[in-house]
PDBQT receptor file of N, H, CA, C and O in Angstrom, charges set to zero:
ATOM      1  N   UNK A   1     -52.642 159.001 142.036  1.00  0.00    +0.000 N 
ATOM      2  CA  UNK A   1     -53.407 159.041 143.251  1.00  0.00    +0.000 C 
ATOM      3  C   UNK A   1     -52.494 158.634 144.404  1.00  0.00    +0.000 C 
ATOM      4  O   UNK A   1     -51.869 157.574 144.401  1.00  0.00    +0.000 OA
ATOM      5  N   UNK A   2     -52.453 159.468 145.321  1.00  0.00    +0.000 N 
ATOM      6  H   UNK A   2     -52.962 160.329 145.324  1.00  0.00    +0.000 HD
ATOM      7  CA  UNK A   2     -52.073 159.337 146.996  1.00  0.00    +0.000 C 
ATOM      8  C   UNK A   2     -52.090 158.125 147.209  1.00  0.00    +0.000 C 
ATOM      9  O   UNK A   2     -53.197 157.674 146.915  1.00  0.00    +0.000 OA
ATOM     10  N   UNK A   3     -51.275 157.221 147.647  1.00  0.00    +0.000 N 
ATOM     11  H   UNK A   3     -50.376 157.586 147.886  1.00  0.00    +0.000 HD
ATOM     12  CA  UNK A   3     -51.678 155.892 148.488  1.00  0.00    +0.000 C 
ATOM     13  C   UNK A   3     -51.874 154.337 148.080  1.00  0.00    +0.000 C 
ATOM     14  O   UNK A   3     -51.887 153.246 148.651  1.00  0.00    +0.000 OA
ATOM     15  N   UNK A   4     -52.085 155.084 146.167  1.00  0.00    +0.000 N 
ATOM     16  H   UNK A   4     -52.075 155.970 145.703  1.00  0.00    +0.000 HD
ATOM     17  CA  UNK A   4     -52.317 153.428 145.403  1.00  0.00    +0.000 C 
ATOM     18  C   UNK A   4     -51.627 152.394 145.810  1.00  0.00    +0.000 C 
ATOM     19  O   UNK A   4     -52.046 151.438 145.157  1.00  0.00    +0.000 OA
ATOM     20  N   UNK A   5     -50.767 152.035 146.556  1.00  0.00    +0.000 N 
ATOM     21  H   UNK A   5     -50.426 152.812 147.087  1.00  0.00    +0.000 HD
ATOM     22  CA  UNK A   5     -50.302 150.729 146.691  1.00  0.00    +0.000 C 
ATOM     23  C   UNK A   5     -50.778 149.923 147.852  1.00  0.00    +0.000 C 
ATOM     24  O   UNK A   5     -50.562 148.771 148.229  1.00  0.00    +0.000 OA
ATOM     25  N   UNK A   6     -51.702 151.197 148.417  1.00  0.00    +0.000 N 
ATOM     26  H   UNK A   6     -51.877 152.133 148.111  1.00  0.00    +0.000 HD
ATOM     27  CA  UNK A   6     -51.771 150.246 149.645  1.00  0.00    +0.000 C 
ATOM     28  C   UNK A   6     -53.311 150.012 150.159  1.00  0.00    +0.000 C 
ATOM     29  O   UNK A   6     -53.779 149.726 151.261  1.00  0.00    +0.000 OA
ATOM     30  N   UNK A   7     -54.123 150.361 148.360  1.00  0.00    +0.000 N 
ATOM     31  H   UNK A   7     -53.743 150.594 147.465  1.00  0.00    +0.000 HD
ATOM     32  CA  UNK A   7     -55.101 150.070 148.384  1.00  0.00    +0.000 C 
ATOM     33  C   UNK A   7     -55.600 148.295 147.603  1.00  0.00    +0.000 C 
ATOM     34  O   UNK A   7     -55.178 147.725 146.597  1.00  0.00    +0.000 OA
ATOM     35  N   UNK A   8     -56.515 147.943 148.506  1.00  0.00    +0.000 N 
ATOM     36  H   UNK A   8     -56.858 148.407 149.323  1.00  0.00    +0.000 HD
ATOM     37  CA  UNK A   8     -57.179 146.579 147.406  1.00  0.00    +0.000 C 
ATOM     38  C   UNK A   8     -57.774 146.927 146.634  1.00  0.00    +0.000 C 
ATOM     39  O   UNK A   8     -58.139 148.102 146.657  1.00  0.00    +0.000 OA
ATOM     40  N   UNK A   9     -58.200 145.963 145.455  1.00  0.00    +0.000 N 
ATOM     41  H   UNK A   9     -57.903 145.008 145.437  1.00  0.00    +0.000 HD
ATOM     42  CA  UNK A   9     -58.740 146.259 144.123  1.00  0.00    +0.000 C 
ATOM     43  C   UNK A   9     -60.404 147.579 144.473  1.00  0.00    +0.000 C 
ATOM     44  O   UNK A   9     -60.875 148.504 143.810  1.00  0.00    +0.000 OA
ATOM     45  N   UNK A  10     -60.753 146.990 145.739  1.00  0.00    +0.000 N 
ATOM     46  H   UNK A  10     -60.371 146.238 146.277  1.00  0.00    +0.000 HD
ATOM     47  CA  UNK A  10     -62.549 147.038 145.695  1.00  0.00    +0.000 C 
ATOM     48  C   UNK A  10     -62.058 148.824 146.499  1.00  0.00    +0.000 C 
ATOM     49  O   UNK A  10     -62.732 149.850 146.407  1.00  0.00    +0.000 OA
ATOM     50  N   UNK A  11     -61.016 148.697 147.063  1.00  0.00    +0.000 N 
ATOM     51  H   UNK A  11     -60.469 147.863 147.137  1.00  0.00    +0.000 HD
ATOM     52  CA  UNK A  11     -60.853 150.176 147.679  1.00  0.00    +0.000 C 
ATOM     53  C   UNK A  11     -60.217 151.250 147.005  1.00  0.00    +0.000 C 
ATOM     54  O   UNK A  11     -60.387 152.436 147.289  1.00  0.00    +0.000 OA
ATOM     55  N   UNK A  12     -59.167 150.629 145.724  1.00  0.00    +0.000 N 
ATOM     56  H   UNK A  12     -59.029 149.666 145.493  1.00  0.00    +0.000 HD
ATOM     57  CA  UNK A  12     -59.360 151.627 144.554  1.00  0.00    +0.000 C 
ATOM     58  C   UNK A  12     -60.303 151.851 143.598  1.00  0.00    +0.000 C 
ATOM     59  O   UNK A  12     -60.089 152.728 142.761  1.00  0.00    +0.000 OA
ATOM     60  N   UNK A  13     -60.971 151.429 143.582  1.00  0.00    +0.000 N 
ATOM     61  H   UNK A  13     -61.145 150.717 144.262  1.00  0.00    +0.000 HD
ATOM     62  CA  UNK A  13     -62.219 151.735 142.211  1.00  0.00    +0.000 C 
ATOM     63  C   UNK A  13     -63.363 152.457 143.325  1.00  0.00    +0.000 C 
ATOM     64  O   UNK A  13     -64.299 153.155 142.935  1.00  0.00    +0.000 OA
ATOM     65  N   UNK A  14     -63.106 152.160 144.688  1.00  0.00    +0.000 N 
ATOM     66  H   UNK A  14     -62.346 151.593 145.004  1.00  0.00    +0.000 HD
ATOM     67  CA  UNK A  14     -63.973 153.237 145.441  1.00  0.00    +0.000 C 
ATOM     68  C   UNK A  14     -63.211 154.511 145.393  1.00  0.00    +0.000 C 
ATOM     69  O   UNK A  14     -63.700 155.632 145.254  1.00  0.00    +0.000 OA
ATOM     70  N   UNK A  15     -62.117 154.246 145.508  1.00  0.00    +0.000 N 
ATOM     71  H   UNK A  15     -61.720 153.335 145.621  1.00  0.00    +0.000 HD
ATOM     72  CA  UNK A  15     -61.267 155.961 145.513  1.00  0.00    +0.000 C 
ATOM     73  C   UNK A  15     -61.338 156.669 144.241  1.00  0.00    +0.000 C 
ATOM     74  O   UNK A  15     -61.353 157.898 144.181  1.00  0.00    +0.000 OA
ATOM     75  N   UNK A  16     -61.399 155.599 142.818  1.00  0.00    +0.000 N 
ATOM     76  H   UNK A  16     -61.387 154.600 142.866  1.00  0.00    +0.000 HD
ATOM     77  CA  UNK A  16     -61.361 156.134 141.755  1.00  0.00    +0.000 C 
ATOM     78  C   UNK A  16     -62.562 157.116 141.267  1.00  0.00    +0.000 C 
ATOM     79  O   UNK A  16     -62.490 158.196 140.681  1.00  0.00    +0.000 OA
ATOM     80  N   UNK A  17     -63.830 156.277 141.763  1.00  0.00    +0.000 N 
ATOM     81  H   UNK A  17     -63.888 155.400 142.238  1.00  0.00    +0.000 HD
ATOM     82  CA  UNK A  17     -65.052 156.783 141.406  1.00  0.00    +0.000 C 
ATOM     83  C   UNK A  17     -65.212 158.098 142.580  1.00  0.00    +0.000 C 
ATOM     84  O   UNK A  17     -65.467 159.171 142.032  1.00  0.00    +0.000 OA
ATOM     85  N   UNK A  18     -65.121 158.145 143.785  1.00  0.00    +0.000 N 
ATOM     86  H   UNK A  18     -64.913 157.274 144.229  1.00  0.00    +0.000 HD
ATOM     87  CA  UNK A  18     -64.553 159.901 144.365  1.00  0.00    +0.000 C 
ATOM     88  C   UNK A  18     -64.277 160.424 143.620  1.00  0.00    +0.000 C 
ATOM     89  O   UNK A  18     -65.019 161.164 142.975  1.00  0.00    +0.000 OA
ATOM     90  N   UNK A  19     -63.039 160.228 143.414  1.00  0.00    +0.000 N 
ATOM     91  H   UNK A  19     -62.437 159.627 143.938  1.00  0.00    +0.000 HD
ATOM     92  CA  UNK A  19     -62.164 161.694 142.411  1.00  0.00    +0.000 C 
ATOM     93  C   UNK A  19     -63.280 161.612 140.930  1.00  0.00    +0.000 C 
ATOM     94  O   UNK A  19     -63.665 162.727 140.580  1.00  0.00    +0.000 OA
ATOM     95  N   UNK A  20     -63.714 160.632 140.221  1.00  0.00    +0.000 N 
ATOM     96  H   UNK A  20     -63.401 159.726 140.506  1.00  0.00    +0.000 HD
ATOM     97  CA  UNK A  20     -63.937 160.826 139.153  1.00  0.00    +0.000 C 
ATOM     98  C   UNK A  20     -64.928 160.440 138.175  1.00  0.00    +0.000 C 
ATOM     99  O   UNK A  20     -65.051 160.406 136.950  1.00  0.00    +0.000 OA
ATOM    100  N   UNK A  21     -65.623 160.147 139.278  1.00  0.00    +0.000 N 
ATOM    101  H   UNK A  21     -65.523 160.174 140.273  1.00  0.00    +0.000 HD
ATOM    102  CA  UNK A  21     -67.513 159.877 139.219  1.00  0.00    +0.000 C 
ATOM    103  C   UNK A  21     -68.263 158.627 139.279  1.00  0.00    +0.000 C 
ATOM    104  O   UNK A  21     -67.691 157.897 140.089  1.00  0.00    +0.000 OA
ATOM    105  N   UNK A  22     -69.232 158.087 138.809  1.00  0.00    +0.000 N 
ATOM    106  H   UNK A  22     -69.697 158.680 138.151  1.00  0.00    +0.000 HD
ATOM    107  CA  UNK A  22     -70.041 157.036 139.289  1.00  0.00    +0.000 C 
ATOM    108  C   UNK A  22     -69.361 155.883 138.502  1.00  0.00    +0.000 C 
ATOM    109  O   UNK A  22     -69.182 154.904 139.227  1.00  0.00    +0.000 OA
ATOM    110  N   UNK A  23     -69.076 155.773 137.654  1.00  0.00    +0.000 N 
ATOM    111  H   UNK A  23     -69.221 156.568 137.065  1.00  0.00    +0.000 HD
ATOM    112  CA  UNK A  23     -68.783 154.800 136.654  1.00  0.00    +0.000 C 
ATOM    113  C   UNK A  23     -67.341 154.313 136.996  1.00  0.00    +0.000 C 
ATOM    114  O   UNK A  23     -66.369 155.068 137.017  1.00  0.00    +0.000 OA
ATOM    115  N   UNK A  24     -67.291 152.833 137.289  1.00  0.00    +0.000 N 
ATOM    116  H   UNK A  24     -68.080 152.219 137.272  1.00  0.00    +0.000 HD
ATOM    117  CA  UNK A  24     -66.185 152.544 137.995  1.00  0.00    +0.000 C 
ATOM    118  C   UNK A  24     -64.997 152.256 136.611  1.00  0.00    +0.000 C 
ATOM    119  O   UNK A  24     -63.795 152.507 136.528  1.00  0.00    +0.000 OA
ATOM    120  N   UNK A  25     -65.802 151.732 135.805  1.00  0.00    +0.000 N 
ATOM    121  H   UNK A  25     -66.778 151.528 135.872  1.00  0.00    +0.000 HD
ATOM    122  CA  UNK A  25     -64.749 151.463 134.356  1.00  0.00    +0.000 C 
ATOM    123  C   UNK A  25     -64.304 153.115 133.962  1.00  0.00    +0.000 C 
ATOM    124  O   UNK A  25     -63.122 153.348 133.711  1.00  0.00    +0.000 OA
ATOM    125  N   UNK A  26     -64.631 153.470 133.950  1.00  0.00    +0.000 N 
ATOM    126  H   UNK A  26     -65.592 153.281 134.154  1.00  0.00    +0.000 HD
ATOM    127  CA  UNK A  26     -63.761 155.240 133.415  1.00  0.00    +0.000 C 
ATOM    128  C   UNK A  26     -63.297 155.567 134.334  1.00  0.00    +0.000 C 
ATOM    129  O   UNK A  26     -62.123 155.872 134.122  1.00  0.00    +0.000 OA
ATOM    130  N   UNK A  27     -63.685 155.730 135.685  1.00  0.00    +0.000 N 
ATOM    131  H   UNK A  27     -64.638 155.482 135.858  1.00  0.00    +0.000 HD
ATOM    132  CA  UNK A  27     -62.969 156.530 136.702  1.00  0.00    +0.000 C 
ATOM    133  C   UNK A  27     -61.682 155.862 136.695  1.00  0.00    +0.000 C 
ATOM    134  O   UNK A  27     -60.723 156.600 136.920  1.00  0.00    +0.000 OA
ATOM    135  N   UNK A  28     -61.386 154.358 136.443  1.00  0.00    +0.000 N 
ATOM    136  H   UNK A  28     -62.165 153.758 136.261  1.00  0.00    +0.000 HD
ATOM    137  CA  UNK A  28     -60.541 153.352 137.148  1.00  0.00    +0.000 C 
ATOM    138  C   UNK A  28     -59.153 153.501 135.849  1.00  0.00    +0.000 C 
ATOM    139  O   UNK A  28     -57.968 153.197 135.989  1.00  0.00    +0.000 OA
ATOM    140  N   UNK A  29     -60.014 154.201 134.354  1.00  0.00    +0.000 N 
ATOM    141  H   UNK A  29     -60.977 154.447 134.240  1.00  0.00    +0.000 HD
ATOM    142  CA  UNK A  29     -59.466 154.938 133.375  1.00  0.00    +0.000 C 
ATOM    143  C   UNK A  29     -58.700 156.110 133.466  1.00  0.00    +0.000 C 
ATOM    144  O   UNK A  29     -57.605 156.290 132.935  1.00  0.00    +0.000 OA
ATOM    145  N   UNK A  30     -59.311 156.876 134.146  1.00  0.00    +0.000 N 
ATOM    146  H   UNK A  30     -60.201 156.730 134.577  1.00  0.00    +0.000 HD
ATOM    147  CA  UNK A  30     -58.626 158.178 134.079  1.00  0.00    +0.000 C 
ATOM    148  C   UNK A  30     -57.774 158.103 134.901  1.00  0.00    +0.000 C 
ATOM    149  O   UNK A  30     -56.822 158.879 134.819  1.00  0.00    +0.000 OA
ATOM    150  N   UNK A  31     -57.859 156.928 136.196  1.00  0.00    +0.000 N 
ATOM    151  H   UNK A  31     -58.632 156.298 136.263  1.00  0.00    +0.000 HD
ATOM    152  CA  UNK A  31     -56.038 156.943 136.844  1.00  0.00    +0.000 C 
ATOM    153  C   UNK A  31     -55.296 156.100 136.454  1.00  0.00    +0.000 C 
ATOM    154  O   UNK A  31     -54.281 155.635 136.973  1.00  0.00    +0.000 OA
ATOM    155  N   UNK A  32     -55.698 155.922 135.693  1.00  0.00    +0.000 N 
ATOM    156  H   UNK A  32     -56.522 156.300 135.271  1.00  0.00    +0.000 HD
ATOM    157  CA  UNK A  32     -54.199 155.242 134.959  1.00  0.00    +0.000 C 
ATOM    158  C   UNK A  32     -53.541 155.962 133.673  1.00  0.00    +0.000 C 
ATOM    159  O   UNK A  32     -52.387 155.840 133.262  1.00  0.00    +0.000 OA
ATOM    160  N   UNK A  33     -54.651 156.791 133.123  1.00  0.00    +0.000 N 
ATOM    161  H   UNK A  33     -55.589 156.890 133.457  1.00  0.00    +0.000 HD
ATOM    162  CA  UNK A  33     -54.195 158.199 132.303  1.00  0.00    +0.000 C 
ATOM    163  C   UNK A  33     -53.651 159.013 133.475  1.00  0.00    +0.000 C 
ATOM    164  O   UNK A  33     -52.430 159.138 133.382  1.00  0.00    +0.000 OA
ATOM    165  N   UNK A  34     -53.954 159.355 134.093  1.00  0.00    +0.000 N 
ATOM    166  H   UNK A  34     -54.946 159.253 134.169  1.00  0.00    +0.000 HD
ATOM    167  CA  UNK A  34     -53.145 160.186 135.154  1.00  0.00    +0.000 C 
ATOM    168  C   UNK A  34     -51.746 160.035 135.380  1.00  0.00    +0.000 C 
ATOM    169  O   UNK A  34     -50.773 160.786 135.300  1.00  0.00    +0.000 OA
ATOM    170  N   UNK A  35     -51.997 158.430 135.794  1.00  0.00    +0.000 N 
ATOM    171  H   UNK A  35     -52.787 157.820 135.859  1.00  0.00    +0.000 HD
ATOM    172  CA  UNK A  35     -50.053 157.950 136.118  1.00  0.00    +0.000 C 
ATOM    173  C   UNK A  35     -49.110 157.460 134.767  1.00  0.00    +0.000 C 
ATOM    174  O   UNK A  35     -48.003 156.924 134.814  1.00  0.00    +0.000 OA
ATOM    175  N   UNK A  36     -50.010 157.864 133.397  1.00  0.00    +0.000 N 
ATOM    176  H   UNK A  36     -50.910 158.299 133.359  1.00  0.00    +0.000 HD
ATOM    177  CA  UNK A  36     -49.109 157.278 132.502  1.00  0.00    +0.000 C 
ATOM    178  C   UNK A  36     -47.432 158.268 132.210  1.00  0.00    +0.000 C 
ATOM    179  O   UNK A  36     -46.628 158.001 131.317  1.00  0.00    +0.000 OA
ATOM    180  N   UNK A  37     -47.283 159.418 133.262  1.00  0.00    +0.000 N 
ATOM    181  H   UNK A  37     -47.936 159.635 133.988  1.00  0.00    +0.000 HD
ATOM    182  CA  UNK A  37     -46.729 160.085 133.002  1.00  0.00    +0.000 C 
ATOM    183  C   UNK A  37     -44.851 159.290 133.538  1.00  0.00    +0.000 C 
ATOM    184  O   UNK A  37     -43.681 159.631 133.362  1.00  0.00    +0.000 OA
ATOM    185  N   UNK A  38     -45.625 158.050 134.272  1.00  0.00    +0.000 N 
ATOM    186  H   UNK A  38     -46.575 157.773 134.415  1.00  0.00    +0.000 HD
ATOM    187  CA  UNK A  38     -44.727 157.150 134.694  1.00  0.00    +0.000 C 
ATOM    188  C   UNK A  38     -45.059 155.685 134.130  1.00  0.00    +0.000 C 
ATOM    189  O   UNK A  38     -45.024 154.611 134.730  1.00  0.00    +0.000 OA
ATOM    190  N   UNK A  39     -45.484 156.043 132.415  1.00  0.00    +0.000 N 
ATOM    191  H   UNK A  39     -45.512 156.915 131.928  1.00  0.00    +0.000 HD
ATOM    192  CA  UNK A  39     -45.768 154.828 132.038  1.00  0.00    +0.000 C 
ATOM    193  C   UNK A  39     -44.671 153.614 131.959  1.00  0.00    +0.000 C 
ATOM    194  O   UNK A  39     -43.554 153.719 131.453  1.00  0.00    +0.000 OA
ATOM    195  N   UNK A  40     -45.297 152.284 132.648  1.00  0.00    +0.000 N 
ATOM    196  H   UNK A  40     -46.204 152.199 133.059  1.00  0.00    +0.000 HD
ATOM    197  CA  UNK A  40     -44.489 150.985 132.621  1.00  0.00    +0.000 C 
ATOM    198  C   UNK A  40     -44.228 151.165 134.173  1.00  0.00    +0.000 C 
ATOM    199  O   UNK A  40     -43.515 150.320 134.714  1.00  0.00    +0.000 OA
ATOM    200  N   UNK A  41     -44.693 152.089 134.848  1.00  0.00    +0.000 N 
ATOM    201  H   UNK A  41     -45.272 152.775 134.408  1.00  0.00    +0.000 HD
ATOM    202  CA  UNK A  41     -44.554 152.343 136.149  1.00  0.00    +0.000 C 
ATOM    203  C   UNK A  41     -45.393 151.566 136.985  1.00  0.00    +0.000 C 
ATOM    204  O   UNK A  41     -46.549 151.194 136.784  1.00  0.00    +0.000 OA
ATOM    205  N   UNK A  42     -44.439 151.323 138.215  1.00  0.00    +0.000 N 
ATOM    206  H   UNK A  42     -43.500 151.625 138.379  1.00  0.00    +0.000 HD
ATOM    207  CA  UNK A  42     -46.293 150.094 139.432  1.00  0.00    +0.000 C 
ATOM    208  C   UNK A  42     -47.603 150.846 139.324  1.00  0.00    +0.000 C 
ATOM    209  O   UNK A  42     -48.663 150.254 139.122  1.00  0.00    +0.000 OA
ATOM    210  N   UNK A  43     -47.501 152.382 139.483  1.00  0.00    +0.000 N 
ATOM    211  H   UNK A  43     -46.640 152.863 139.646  1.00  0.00    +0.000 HD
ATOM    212  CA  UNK A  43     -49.230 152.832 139.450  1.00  0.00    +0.000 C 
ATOM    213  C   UNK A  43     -49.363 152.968 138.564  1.00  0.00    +0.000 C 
ATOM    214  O   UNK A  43     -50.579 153.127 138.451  1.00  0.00    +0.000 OA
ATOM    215  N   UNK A  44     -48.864 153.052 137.521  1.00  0.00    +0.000 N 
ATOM    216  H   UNK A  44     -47.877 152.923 137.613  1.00  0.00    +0.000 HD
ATOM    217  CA  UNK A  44     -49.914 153.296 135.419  1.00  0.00    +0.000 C 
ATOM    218  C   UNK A  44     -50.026 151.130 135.645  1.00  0.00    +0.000 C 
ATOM    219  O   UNK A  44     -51.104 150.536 135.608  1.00  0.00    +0.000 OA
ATOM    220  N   UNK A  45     -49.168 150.687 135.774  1.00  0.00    +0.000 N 
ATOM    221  H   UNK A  45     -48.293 151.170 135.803  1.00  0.00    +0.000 HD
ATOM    222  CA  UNK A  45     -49.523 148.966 135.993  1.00  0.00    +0.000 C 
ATOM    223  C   UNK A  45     -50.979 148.622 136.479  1.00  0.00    +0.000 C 
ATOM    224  O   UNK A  45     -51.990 148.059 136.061  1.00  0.00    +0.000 OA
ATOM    225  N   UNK A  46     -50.402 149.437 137.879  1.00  0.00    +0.000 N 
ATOM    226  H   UNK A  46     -49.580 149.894 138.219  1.00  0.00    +0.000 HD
ATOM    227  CA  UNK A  46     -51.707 148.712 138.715  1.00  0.00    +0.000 C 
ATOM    228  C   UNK A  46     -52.752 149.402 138.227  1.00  0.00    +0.000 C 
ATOM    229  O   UNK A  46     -53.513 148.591 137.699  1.00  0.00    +0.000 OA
ATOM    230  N   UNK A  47     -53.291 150.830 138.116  1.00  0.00    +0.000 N 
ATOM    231  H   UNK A  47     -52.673 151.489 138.545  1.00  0.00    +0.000 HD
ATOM    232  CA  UNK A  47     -54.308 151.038 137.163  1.00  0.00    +0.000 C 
ATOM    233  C   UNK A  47     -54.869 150.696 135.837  1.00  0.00    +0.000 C 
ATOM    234  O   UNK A  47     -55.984 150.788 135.322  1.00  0.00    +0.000 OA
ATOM    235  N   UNK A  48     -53.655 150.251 135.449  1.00  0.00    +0.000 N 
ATOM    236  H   UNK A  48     -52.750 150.176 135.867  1.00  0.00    +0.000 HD
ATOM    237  CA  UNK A  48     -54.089 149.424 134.217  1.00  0.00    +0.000 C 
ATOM    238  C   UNK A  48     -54.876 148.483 134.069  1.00  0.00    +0.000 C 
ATOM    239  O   UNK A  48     -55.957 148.419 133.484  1.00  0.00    +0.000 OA
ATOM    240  N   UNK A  49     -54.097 147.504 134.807  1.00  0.00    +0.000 N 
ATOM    241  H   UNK A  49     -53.218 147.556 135.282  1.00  0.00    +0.000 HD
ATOM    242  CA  UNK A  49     -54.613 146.041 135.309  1.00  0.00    +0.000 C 
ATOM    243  C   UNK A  49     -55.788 146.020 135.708  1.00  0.00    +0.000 C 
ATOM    244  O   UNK A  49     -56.605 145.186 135.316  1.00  0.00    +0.000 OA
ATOM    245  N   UNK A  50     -56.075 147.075 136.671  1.00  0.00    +0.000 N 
ATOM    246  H   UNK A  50     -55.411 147.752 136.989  1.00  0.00    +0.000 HD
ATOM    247  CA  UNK A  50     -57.488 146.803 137.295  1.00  0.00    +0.000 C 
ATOM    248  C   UNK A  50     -58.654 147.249 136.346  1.00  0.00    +0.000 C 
ATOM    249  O   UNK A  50     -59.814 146.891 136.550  1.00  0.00    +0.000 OA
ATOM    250  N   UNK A  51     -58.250 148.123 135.203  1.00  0.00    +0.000 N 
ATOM    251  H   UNK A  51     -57.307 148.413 135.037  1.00  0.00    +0.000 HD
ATOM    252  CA  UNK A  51     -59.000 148.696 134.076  1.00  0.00    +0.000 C 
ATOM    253  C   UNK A  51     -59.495 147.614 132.891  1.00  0.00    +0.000 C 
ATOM    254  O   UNK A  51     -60.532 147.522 132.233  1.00  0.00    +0.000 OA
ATOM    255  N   UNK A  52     -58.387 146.927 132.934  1.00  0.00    +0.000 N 
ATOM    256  H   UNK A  52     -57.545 147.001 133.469  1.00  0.00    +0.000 HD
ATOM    257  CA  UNK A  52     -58.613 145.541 132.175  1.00  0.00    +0.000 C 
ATOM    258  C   UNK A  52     -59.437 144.751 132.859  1.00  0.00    +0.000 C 
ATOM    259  O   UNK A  52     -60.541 144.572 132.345  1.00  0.00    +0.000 OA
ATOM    260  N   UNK A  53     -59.187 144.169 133.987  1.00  0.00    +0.000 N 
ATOM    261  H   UNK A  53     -58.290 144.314 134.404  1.00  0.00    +0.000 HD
ATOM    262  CA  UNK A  53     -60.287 143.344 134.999  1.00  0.00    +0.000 C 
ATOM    263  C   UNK A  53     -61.779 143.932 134.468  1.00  0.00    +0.000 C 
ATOM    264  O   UNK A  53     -62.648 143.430 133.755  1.00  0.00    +0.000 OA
ATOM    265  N   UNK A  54     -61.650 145.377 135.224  1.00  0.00    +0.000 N 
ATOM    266  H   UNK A  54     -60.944 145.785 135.803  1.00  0.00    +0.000 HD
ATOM    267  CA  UNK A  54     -63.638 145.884 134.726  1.00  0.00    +0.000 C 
ATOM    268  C   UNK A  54     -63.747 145.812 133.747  1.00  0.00    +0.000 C 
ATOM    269  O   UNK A  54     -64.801 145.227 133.499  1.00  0.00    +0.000 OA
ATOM    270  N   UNK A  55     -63.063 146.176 132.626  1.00  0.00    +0.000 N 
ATOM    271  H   UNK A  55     -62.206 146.651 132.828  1.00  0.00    +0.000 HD
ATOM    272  CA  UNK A  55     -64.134 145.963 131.230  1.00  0.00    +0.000 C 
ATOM    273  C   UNK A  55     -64.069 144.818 130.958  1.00  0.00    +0.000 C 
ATOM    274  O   UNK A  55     -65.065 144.610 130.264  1.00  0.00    +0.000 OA
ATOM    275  N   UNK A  56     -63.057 143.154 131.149  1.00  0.00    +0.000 N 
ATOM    276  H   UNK A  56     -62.248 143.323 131.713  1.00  0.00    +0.000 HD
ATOM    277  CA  UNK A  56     -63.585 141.985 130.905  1.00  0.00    +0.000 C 
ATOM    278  C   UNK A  56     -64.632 141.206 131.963  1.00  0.00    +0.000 C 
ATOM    279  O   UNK A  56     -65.109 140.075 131.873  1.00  0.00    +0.000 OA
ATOM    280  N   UNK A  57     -64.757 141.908 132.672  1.00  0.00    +0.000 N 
ATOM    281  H   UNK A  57     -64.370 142.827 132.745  1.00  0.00    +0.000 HD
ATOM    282  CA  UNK A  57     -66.227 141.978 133.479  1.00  0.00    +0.000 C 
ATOM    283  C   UNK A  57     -67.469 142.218 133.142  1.00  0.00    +0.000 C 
ATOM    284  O   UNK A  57     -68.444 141.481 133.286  1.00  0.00    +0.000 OA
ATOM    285  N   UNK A  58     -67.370 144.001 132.373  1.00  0.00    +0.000 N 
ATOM    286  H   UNK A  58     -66.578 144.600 132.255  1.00  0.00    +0.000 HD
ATOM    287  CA  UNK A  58     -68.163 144.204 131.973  1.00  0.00    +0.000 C 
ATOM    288  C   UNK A  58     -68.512 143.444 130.466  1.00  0.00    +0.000 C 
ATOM    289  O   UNK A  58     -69.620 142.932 130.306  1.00  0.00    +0.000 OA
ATOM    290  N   UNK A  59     -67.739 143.423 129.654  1.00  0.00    +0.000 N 
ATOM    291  H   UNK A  59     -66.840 143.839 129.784  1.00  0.00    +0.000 HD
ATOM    292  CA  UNK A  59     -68.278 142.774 128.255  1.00  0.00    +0.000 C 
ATOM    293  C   UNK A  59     -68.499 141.326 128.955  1.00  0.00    +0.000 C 
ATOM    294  O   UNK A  59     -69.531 141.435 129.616  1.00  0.00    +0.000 OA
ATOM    295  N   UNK A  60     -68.086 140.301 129.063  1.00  0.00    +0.000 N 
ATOM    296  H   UNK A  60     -67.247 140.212 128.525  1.00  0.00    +0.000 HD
ATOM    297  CA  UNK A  60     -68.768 139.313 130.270  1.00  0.00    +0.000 C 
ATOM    298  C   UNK A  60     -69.730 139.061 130.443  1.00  0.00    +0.000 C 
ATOM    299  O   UNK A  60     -70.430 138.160 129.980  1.00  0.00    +0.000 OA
ATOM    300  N   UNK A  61     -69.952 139.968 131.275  1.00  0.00    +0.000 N 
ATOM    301  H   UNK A  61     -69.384 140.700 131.651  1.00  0.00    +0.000 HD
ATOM    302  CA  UNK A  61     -71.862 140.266 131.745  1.00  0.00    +0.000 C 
ATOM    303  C   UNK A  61     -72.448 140.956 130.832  1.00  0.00    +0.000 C 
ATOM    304  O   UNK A  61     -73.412 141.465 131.404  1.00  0.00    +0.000 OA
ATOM    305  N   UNK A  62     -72.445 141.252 129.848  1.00  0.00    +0.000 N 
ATOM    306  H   UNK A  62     -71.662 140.838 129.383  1.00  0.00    +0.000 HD
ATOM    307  CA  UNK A  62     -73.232 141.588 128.760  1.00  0.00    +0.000 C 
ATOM    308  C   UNK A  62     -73.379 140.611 127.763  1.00  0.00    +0.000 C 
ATOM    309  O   UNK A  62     -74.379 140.636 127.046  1.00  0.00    +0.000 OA
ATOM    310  N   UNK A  63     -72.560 139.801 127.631  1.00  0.00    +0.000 N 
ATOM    311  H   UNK A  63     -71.747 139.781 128.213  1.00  0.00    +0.000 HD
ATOM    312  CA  UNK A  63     -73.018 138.133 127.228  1.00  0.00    +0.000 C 
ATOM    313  C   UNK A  63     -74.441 137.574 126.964  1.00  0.00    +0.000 C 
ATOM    314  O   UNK A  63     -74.596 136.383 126.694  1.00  0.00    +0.000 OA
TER     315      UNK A  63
């Protein structure tokens, strides 16, 4: 994705879910499948990272 570095956490998972629908844990998935083509790279990282954050969020709150 265009621009990832110079987005905050709450303004990529808004950009993610644009491109790739309502659900912020998959959308926030598929860009970091996207950038794994530069895996160990800052954007497969930073999508990563933030992919990890939502789902220990989500299992969390399902507690």
């Amino acid at each position: 994705m265009r621009g990832w570095e110079f987005l905050a956490e709450d303004e990529a998972i808004d950009a993610a879910i644009d491109k790739y629908g309502k659900d912020p844990t998959t959308s926030v998935a598929y860009c970091a499948f996207e950038a794994l083509d530069n895996r160990g790279g800052p954007e497969h990282r930073f999508w990563f990272d933030l992919f990890l954050k939502l789902v220990k969020a989500d299992h969390v709150g399902s507690a």
